[in-house]
C-alpha positions as a Python dict, from the first residue, in 0.01 Angstrom:
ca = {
    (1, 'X'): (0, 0, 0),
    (2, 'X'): (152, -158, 322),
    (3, 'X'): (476, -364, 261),
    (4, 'X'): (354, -670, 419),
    (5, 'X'): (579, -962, 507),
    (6, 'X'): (534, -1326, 649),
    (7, 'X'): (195, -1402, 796),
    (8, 'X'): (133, -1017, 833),
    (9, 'X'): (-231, -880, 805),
    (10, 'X'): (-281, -594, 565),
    (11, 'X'): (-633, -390, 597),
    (12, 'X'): (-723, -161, 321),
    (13, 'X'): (-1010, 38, 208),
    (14, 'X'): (-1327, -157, 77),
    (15, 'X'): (-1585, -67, -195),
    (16, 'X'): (-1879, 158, -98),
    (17, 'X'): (-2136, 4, -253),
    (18, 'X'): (-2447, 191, -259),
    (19, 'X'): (-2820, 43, -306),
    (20, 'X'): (-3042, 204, -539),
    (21, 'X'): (-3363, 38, -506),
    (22, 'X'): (-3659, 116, -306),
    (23, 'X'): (-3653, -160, -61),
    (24, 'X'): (-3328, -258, 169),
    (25, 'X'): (-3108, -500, 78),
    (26, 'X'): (-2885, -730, 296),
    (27, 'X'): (-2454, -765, 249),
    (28, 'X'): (-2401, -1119, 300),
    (29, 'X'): (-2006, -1139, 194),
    (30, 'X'): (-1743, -1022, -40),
    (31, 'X'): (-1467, -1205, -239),
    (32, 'X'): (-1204, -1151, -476),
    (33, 'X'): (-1259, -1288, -817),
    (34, 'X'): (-898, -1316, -880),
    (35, 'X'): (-592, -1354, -603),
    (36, 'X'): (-286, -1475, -560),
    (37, 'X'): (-211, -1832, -385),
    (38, 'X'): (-50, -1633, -100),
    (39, 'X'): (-284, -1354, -43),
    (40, 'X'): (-619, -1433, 149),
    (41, 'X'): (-932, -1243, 225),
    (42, 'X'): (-962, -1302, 575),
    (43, 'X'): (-1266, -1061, 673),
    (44, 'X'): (-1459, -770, 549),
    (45, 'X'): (-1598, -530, 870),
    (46, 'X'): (-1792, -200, 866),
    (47, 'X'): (-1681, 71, 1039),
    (48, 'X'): (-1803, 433, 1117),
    (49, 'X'): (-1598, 725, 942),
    (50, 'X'): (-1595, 934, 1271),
    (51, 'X'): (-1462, 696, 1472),
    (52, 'X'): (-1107, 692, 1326),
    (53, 'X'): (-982, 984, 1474),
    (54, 'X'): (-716, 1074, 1171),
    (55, 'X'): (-941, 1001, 883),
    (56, 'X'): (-1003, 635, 734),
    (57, 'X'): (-655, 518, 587),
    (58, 'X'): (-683, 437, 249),
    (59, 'X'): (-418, 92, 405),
    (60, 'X'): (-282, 4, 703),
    (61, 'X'): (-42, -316, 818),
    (62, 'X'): (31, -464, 1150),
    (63, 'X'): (315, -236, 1283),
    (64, 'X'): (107, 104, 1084),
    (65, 'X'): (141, 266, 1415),
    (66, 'X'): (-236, 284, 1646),
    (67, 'X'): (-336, 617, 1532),
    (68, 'X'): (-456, 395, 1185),
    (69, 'X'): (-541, 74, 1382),
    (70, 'X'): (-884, -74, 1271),
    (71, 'X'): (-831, -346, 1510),
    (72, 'X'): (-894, -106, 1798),
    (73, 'X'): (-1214, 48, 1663),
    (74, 'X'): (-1556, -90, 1705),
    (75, 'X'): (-1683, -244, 1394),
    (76, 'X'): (-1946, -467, 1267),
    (77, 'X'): (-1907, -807, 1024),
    (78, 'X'): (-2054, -711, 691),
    (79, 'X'): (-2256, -1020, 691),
    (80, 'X'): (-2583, -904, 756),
    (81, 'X'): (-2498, -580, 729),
    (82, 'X'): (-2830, -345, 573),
    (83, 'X'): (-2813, -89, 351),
    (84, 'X'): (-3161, 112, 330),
    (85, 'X'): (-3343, 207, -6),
    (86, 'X'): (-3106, 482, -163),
    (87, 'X'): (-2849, 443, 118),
    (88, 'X'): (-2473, 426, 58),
    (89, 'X'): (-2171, 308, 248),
    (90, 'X'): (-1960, 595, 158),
    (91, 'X'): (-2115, 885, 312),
    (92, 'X'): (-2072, 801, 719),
    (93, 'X'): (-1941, 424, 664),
    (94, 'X'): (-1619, 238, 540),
    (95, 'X'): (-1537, -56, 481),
    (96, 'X'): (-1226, -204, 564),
    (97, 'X'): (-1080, -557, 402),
    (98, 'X'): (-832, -732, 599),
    (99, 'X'): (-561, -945, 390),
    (100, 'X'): (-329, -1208, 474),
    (101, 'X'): (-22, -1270, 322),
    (102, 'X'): (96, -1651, 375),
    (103, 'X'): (459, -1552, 281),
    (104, 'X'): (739, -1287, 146),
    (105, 'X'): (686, -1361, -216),
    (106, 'X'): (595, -1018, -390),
    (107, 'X'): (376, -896, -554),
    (108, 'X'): (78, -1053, -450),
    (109, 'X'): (-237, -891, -592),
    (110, 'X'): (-636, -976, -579),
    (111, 'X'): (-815, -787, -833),
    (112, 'X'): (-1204, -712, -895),
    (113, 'X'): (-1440, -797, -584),
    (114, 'X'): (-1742, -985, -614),
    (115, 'X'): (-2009, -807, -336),
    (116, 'X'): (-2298, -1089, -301),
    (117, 'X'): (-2591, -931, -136),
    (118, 'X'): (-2997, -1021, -55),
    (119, 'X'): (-3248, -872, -213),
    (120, 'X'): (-3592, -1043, -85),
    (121, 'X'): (-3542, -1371, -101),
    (122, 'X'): (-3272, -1416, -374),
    (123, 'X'): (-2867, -1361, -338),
    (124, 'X'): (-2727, -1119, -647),
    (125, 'X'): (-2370, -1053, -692),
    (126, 'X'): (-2213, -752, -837),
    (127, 'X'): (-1865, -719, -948),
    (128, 'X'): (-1667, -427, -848),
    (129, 'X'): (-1336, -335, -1018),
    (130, 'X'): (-1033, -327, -803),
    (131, 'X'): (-680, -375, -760),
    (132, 'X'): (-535, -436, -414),
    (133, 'X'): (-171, -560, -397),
    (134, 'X'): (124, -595, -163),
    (135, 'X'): (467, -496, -300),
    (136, 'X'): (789, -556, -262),
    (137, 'X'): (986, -317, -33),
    (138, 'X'): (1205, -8, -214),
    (139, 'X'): (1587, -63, -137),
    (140, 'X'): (1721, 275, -43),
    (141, 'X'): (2032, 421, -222),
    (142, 'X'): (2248, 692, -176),
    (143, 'X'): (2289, 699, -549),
    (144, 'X'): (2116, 931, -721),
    (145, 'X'): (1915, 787, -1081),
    (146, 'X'): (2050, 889, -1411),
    (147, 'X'): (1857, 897, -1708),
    (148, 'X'): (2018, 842, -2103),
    (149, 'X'): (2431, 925, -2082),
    (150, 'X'): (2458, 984, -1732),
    (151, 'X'): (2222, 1261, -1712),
    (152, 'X'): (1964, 1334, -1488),
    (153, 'X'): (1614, 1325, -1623),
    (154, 'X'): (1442, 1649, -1627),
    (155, 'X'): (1149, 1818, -1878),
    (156, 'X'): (1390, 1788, -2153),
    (157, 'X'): (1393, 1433, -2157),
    (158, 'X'): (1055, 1389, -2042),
    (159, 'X'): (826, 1623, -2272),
    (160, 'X'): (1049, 1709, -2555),
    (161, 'X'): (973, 1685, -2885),
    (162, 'X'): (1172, 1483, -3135),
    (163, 'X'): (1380, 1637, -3349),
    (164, 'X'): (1564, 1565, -3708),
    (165, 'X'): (1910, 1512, -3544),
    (166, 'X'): (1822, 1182, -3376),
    (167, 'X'): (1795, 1385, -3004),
    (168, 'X'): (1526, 1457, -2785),
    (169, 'X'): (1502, 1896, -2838),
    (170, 'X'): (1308, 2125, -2630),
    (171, 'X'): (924, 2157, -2691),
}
């Protein structure tokens, strides 16, 4: 996940949702169900796979370098984006959500998406369950972590078994 800051946009990977029916059905938008004050949806845009030349990043935030950039690769709105009968965004399509955090207060999450889309004449929703979240940044040390009495954690501490003494023994 990008470490966003002040009024920084933050894109990461959407849902592929796929249609299963026998007729097409139109995307008309997509929205969190739950986010924080500070976080906003901005857009949701399709994108071909092929034309990111490094792969699709799974995230990507302004200063990510232009290798990543979905800003300079054509896309489409997913409003009134099609999917065919049986056709699925994953398999030469991505989407891409773009996020806007409002200020430096971390961690700001939105969780589960709602995808509303038309099927003949009616909108249906579907909920989709996700987690996307900005975090705050890691301070570097020089220190190195200690686990219990000073000593560094290793498969002893981790996956031993416990023993009569009161201490952690080997498994």
């Amino acid at each position: 996940m990008p470490v966003a800051g002040e009024d920084v946009d933050a894109y990461f990977m959407g849902p592929g949702p796929k249609n299963d029916s026998r007729t097409s059905i139109e995307l008309v938008t997509i929205e969190p169900v739950t986010i924080s004050d500070d976080l906003e949806l901005v857009e949701a845009r399709i994108y071909r796979r092929d034309d990111f030349l490094a792969g699709v990043p799974a995230s990507w935030s302004t200063g990510g370098g232009d290798l990543y950039d979905p800003t300079k690769i054509l896309s489409v709105p997913l409003r009134g984006f099609e999917l065919g009968e049986h056709q699925s965004l994953g398999s030469d399509q991505a989407m891409m959500l773009k996020f806007r955090a409002s200020n430096q207060q971390r961690p700001l999450t939105a969780t589960d998406l709602r995808v509303i889309y038309r099927h003949g004449f009616r909108n249906h929703s579907q909920i989709v369950r996700v987690v996307y979240g900005a975090k705050p940044p890691v301070q570097a040390t020089n220190r190195p972590r200690c686990g219990r009495r000073g000593r560094f954690p290793g498969p002893i501490w981790l996956v031993g078994r416990r023993t009569g003494r009161g201490r952690w023994g080997r498994g």
